[in-house]
PyMOL Python script that loads the backbone (N, CA, C, O; Angstrom):
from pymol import cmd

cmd.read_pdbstr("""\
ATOM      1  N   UNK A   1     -56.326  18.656  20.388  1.00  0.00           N
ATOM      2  CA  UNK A   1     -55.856  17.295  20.604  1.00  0.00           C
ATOM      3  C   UNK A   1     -54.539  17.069  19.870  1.00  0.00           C
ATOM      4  O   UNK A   1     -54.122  17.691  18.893  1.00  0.00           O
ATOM      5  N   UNK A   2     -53.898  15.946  20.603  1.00  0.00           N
ATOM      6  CA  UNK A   2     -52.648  15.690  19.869  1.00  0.00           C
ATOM      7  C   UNK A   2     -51.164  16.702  19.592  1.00  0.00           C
ATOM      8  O   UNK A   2     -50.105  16.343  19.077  1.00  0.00           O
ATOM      9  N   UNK A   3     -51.618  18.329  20.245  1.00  0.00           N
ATOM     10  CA  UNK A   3     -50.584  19.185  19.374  1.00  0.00           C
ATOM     11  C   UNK A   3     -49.005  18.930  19.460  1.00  0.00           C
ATOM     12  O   UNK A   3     -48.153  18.967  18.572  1.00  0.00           O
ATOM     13  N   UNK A   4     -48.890  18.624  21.017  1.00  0.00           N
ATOM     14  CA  UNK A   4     -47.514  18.406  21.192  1.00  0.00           C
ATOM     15  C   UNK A   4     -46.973  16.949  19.804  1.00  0.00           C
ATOM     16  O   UNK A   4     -46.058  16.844  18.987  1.00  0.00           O
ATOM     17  N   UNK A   5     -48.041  16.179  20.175  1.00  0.00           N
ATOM     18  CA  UNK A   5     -47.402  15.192  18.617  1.00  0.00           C
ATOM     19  C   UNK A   5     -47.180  15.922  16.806  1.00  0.00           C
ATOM     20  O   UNK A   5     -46.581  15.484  15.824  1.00  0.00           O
ATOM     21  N   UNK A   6     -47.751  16.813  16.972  1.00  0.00           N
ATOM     22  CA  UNK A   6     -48.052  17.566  15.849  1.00  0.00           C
ATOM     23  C   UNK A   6     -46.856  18.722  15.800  1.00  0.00           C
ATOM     24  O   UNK A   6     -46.501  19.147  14.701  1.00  0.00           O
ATOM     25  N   UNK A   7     -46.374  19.114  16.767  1.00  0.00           N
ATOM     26  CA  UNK A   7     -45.130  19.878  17.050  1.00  0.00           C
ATOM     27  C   UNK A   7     -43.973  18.979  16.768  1.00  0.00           C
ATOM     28  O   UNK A   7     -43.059  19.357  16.034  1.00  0.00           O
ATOM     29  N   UNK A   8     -43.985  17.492  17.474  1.00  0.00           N
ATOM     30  CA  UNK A   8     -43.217  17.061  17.110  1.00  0.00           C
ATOM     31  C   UNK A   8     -42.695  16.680  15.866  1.00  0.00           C
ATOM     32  O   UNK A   8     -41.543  17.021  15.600  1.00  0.00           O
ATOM     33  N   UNK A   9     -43.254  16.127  15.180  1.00  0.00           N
ATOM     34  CA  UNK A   9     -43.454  15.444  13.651  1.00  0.00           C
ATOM     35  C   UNK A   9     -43.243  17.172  13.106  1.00  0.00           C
ATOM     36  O   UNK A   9     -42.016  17.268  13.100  1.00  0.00           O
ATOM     37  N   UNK A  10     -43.728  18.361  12.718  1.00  0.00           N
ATOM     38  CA  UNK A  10     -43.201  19.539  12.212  1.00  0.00           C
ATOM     39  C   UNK A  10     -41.993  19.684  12.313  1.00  0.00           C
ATOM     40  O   UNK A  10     -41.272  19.965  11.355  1.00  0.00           O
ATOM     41  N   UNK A  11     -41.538  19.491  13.646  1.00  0.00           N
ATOM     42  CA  UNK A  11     -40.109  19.975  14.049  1.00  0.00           C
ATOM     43  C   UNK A  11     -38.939  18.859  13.652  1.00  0.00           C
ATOM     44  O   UNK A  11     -37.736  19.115  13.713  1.00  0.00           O
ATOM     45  N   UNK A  12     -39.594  17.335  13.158  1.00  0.00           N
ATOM     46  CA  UNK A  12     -38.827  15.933  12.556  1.00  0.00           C
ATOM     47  C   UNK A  12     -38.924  16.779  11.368  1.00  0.00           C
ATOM     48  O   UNK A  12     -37.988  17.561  11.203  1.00  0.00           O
ATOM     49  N   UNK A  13     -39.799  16.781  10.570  1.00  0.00           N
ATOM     50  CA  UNK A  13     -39.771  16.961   9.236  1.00  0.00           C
ATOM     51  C   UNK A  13     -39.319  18.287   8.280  1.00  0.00           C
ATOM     52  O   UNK A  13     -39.200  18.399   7.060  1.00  0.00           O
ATOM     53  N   UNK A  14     -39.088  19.421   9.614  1.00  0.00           N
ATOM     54  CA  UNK A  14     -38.625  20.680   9.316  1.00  0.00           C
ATOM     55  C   UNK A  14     -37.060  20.168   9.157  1.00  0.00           C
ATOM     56  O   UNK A  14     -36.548  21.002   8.411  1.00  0.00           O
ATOM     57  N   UNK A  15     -36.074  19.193   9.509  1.00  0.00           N
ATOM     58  CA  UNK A  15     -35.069  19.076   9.711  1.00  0.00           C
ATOM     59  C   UNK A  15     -34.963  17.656   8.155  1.00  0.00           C
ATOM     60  O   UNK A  15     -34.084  17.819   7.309  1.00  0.00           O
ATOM     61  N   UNK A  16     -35.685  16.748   8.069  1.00  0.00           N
ATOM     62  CA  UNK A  16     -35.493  15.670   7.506  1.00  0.00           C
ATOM     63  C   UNK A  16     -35.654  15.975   5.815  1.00  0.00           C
ATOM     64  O   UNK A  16     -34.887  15.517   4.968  1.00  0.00           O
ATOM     65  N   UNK A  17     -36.896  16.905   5.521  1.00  0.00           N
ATOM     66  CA  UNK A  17     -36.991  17.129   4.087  1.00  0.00           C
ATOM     67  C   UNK A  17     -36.249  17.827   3.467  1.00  0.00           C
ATOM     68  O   UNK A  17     -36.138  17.653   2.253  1.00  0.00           O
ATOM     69  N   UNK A  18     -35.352  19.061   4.294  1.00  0.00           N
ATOM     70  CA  UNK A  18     -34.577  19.569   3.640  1.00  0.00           C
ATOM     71  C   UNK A  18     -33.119  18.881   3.130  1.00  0.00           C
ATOM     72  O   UNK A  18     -32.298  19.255   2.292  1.00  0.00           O
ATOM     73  N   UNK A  19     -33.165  17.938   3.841  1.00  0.00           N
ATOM     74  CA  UNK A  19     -31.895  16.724   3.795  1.00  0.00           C
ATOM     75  C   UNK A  19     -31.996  15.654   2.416  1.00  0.00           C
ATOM     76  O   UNK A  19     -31.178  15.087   1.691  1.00  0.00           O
ATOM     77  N   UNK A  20     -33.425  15.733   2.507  1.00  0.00           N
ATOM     78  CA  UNK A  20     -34.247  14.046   1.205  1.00  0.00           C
ATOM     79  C   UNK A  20     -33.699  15.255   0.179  1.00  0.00           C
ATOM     80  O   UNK A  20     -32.716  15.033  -0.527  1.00  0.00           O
ATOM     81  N   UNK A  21     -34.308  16.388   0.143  1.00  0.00           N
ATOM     82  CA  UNK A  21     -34.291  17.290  -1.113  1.00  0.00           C
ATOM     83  C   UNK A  21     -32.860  17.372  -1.570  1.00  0.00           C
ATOM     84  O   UNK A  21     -32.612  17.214  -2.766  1.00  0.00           O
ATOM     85  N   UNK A  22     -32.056  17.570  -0.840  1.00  0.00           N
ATOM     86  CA  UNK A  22     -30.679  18.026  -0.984  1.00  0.00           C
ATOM     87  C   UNK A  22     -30.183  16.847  -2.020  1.00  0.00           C
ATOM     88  O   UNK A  22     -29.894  16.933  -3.214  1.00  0.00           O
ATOM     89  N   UNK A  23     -30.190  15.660  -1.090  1.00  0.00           N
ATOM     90  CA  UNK A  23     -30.062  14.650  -1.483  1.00  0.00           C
ATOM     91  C   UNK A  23     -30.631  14.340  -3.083  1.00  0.00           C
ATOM     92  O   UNK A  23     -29.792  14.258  -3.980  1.00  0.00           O
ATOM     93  N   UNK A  24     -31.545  14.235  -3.278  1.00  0.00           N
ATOM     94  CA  UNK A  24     -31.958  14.419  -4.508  1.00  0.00           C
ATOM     95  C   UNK A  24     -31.441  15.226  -5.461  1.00  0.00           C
ATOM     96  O   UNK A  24     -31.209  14.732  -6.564  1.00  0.00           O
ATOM     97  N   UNK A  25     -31.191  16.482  -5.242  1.00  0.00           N
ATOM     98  CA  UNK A  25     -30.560  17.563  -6.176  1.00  0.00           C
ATOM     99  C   UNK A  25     -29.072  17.056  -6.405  1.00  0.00           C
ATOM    100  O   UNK A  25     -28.566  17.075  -7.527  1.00  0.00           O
ATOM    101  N   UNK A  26     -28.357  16.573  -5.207  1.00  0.00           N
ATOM    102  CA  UNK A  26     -27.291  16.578  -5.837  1.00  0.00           C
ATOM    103  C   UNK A  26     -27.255  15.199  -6.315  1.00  0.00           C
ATOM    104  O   UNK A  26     -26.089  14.844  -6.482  1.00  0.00           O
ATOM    105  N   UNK A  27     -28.312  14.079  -6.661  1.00  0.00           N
ATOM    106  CA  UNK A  27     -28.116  13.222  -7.266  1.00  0.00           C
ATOM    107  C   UNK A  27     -29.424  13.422  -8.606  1.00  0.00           C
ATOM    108  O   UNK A  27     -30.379  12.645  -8.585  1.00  0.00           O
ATOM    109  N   UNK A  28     -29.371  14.061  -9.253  1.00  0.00           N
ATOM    110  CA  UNK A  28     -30.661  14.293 -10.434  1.00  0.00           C
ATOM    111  C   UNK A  28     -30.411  13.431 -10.992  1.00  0.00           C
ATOM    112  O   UNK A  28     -31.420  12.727 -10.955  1.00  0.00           O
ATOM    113  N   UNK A  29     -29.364  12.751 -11.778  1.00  0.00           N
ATOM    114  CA  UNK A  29     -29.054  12.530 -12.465  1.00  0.00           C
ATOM    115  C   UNK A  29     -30.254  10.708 -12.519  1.00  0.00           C
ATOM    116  O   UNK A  29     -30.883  10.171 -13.430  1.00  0.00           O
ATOM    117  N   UNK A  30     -30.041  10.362 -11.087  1.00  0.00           N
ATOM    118  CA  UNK A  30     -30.845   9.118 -10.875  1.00  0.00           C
ATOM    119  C   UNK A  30     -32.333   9.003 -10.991  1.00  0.00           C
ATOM    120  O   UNK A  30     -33.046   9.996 -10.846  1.00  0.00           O
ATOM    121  N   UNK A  31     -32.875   7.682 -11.279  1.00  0.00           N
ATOM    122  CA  UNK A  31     -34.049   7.804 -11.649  1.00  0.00           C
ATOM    123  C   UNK A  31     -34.721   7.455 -10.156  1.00  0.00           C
ATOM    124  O   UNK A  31     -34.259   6.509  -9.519  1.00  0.00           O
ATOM    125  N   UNK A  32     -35.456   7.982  -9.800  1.00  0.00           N
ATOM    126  CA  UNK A  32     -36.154   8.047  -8.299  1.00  0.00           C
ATOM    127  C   UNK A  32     -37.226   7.062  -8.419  1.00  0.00           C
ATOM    128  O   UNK A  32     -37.511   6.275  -7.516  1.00  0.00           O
ATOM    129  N   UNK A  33     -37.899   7.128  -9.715  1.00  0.00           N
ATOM    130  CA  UNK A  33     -38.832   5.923  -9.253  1.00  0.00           C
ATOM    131  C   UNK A  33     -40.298   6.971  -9.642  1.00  0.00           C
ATOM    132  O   UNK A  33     -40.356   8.140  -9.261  1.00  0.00           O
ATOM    133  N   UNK A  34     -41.454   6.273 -10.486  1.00  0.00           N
ATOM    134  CA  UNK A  34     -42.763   6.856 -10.206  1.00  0.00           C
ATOM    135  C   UNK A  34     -43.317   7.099  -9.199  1.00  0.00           C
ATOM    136  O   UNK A  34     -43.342   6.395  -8.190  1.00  0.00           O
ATOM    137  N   UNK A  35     -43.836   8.159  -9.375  1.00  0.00           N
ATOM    138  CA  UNK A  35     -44.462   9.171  -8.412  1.00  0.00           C
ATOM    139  C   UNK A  35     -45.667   8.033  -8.193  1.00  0.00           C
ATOM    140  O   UNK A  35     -46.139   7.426  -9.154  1.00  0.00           O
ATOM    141  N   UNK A  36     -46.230   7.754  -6.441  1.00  0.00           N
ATOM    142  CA  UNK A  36     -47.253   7.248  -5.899  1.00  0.00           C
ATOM    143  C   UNK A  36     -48.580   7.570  -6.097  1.00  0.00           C
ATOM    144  O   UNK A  36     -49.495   6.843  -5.711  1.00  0.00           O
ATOM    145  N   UNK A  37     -48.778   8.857  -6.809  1.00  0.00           N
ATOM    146  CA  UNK A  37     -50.262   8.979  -7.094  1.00  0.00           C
ATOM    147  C   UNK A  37     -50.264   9.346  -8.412  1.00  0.00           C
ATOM    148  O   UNK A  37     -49.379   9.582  -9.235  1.00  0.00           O
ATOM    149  N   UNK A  38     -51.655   9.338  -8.425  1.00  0.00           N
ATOM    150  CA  UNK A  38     -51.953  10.107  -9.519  1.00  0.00           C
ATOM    151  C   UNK A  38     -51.920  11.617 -10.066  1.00  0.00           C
ATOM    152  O   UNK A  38     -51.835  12.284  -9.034  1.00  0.00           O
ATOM    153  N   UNK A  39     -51.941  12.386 -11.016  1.00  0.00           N
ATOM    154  CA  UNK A  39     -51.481  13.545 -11.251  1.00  0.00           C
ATOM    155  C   UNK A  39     -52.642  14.007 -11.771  1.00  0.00           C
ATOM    156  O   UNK A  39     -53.395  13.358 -12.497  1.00  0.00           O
ATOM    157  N   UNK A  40     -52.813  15.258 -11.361  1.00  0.00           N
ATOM    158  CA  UNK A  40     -54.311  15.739 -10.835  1.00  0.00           C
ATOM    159  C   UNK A  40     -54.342  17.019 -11.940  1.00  0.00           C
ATOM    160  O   UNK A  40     -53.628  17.992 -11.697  1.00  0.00           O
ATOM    161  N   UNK A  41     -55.086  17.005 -13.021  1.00  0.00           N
ATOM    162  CA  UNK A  41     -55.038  17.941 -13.955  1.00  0.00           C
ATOM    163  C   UNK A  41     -55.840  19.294 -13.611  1.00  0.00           C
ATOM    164  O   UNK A  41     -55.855  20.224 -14.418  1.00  0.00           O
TER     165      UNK A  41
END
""", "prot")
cmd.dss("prot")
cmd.show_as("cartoon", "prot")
cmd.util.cbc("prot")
cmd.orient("prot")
């Protein structure tokens, strides 16, 4: 069920996270903000 939506969204996010990340690295310096969950020991 669903795969072609599931292809899609892989193939959005294969292109979009490497962009957020980038983005981030070349701004470290900024504070991004707390992390949404909790941190899982």
């Amino acid at each position: 069920m669903n795969r072609q939506q599931l292809r899609d969204a892989n193939a959005i996010l294969g292109e979009l996270v490497p962009v957020i990340i980038g983005i981030m690295m070349d701004h470290a310096e900024l504070v991004w903000g707390e992390a949404s969950y909790p941190s899982v020991s």
